[in-house]
Every structure is written in C-alpha cells, then in structure tokens.
Phi, psi and omega in degrees: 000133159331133179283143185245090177244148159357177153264331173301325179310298185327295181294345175273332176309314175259026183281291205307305173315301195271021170268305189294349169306287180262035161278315189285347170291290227286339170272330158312314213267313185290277172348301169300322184302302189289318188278323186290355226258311187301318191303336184290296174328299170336287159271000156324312170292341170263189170218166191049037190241332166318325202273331159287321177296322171320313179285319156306284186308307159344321205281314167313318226249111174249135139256188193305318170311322168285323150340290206287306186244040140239021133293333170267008170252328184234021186252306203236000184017271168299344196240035117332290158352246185333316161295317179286359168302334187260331185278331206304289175329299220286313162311319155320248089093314155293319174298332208285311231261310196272330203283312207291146173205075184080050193047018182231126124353008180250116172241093169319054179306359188310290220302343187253352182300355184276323190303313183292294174328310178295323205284314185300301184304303188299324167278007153093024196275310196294338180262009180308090199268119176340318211301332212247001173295122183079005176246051160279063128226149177283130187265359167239149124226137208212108193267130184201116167243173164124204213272301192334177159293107213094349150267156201209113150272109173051071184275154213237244174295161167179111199260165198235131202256097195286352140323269203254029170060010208247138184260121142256132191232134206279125167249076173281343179275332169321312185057062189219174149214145178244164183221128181246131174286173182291003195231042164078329186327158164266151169230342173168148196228152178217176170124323220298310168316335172214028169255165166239285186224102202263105198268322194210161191200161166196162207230154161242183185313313207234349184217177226209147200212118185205161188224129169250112174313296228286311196239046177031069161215176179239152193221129183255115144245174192250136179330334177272347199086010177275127192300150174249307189205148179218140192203142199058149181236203155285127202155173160265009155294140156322104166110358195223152229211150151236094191073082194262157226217223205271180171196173162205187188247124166215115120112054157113345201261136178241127194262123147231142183284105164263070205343279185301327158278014168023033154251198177227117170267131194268153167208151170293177175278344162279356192064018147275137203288122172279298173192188157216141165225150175124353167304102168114006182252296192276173183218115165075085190271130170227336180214145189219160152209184186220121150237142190033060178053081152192135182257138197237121188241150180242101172270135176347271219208013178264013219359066168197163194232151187251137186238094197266140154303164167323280212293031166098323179318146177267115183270326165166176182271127158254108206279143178258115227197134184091015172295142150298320183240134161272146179312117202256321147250094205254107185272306196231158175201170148195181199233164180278203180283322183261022177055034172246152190273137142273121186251173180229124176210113206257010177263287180310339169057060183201156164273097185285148180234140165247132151276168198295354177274011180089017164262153170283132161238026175179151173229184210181118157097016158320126216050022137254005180231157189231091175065093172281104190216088122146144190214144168199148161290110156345159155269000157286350176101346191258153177309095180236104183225161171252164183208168176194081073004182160293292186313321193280336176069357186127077171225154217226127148199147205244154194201000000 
C-alpha cells in the first residue's frame, strides 16, 4: 500500500532525489573530466586539436543560472515556487559543491530532467491540495462537557445555517440541539421535549431536520426550534428505519441513511415518505450529501463512497486509496467546493481529506481528537467538527 505524506515529507523526498541527482551529474562530471583531460593528452601530440577541444567544452559548459532555469522550465514548472522555498539553498550549495569540477563549469542537464520528472510524479507533488496544507493542528479549540449552555454529552452531528453561519449541533446525550456561532460561543438551544438521542441534523433556508438514534425517526423544527413534525419508528417498512445515520437536504428533498437496512429513504420537506434506493447495492450506509447533481453515501467501514445519479441510479464506487491503515469507522463526512471528502474516522481519532477520485492527500487533527462524530465547512472555509471521548471532554474544534 502507498506510503502516505505530508507535504514536508513530500518536499523532503524530493529534496534528497535531486541531491542523489546531482551525485549522479558530479560522477557525470568526474567522468567527462577524466576523458577530456585524456583527450587533451593526446592532442598535445597533434596540431590543430586545440580548436576541437575547445569547441567540446563549450558544447558542454551550462552555468549555474542555467541549470536553474531549465529546471524551471522543464522540471516543475507554476509549483517551482513552492518547492524552491525549501530546495533553494540546498540546490546551490550541491551546485557550488558538484558542477566545478577542476574549474570548468559544464553540464548536460537534459538527460536528468526526465528522471526528476518521473521522481516528483511518483510521490504526488503535483496533487497536493493548497487549501489543507499545514492545518493539522486546530486553531480554535473549546472542550465543556456537562448540561449548561455550551456544554456538551456526546455530541453528534453538525450542520452549519450559510444564511447567518451558525452551527447547529446534535447534544446527543443531552436531548438537545445547540447553536453556536464559529468562534464556539453559545447563542440558543432547543429539543429537549422531542428529542432522545439526537444524531445527525441538516438545515434547509427554514427549516432543521434530525434523525433520532433512540427512537429511529426523523424530526422538523424551524430555524428557531420550534417542532414541526416527527416520522417514523423502528422496523423495515417503507418510512421506518434500523439504526438511522446520517441525512441531508436538497431542492425540497430529505436523504436519510438507513443503515442497517442498508438503503436510503427519500422524504418531502413534509416527511412524507418518497421512494427509497440502494438496496442489495449499498453496504452500511452511514453519511450522505448531494454535491454537483450527484448523491455521495459514506459507508461505515468499506472505505468507499457510492456515487449515485439524481434519479437514483448507481453511477459507481469510489474506493478510498493511499491509507496506510484504512478506516475502520468512517461516520461523518462532507465535501468541499473542489469536490474533495473530508471523512471523519472516529477509531484512527483523525480527519481524512480524498480527491475526488479517493486518493488521500492529507490527514488532519491527529492528536487533538477523540471519537470523532461530525463535520461540517464554514463559510470561511474552516474545518468545524465535534469529538466526545473521554479525552476531549465535550469538545467543539476548528481547522
């Protein structure tokens, strides 16, 4: 299985490739040096062999400023930048050391730009995605468990209202749901009268949407907390649910994942029961969204995501590829603006990021999370999930 790095790894792997790069020019360089030197002996003994040798070493002789920019024209070209902040030195400093060679100056540098090329392609330099680079660690975090306002047992799900930015979050042992602004404060909590175990939440312009573990239904309030509607129980019929997960919202439509029964049940924005698809397809459905007319299901513990059409159709599997260990509970997920997953995996206690074909290119809040259950993007773009461990105590934290 593919080695998984960093972005420093990344640059250090290919820091070390063009040093042993230019170990193999300075044995290139020693070589030519030894042949011209004979060739030199040589035409000492003739006449008219000057103006040949001369005419070689020319043909040869790059300098260091040229070196440099024909790596920057044929090794890495727009994301040079970025690598020479860390390479610059270290490539002088190999030039200063390897090119002179008894003072002459020459170098073919052609023959290794392919070689680098290859070496850059394989470790994945080019796929590095910019956004998530350098945000392993959380810049807010705010740990509270208990009852009060702003504490929080076992916090679950959590959706974000892109009208006023306000996070709402399932305070499941609580039998709440609470709303927080991004910089954690509390601002008002509602539920307690028709909630249980309040698992997962998604919001339309108006109205809050939660799937209750405890008594397998789905429940409507209004943005304000007032209840609207509640549907379903437990069972395998149409509208009833075992062990119901995650869901979201789209143009009137409500998605819920029914896990154990392993399909998806459709609902109006009234909670009345639509169709359900994914049967005998999907396996352990636990988080959905619908991005760009695609519906995306998050299986449990298969690492893949099932990519469904509007009309329901299975378009294909996107196997999640480049772990080191794979994800043994993959719960909550969601996706960005460039169609990349963010997973949650609440065993490995880390935020996984895929591009959209499922490769991992980053991992995130390692050793800051504890039993991960819920994620969701700001309108700023950051990274806002919940954890409820032991260690984490009740904890709210941002990336």
């Amino acid at each position: 299985m593919a080695a998984v790095f960093n972005v420093d790894q990344k640059l250090e792997a290919l820091k070390m490739e063009i040093i042993r790069t230019f170990d193999e020019l300075y044995q290139y360089l020693s070589d030519r040096r030894n042949s011209l030197l004979s060739r030199l002996a040589k035409m000492k003994e003739g006449h008219n062999k000057n103006v040949e040798l001369e005419e070689a070493i020319n043909q040869l002789r790059i300098s260091k400023d040229q070196i440099l920019a024909t790596m920057t024209s044929n090794l890495v070209g727009g994301l040079l930048d970025i690598v020479k902040q860390t390479l610059d030195r270290d490539i002088e400093l190999r030039i200063a050391e390897k090119v002179k060679v008894d003072n002459l100056e020459f170098i073919d540098f052609r023959c290794y730009s392919d070689k680098i090329r290859e070496t850059i392609d394989e470790i994945d330099l080019f796929e590095i995605i910019p956004e998530y680079v350098r945000r392993e660690n959380p810049i807010l975090k705010v740990c509270k468990r208990g009852r009060g306002n702003g504490e929080f047992n076992n916090p679950r799900g959590i959706a974000v209202d892109r009208a006023s930015n306000e996070l709402y979050i399932c305070d499941n042992s609580n039998s709440r749901i609470q709303v927080l602004n991004t910089e954690g404060k509390y601002l008002r909590s509602f539920g307690t009268d028709h909630l249980k175990e309040p698992y997962s939440i998604c919001l339309s312009k108006e109205e809050v949407f939660v799937t209750d573990r405890a008594k397998e239904s789905l429940v409507k309030f209004s943005l304000g907390g007032q209840f609207l509607k509640e549907t379903g129980s437990r069972g395998h019929t149409e509208g009833r649910f075992t062990n119901i997960s995650g869901l979201c919202h789209e143009a009137g439509l409500i998605y819920v994942c029914d896990c154990n029964v392993q399909r998806i049940q459709i609902f109006d924005s009234n909670l009345n029961f639509i169709k359900e698809f994914g049967s005998g397809e999907l396996k352990l459905p636990k988080d959905i969204t619908v991005f760009s007319d695609r519906i995306y299901i998050l299986s449990q513990n298969n690492n893949s995501i099932y990519c469904y059409n509007r009309d329901c159709t299975l378009q294909n599997i996107i196997q999640l590829t480049g772990q080191q260990q794979p994800m043994i509970a993959s719960l909550f997920f969601t996706i960005d603006k460039k169609g990349n997953f963010l997973i949650t995996d609440s065993t490995a206690n880390d935020i996984r990021i895929f591009s959209p074909q499922g490769v991992m290119k980053h991992i995130l809040g390692r050793g800051h999370l504890s039993y991960l259950c819920g994620i969701v993007l700001d309108n700023s773009d950051n990274i806002i999930c919940v954890n409820h461990g032991i260690e984490s105590k009740g904890c709210f934290q941002k990336y």
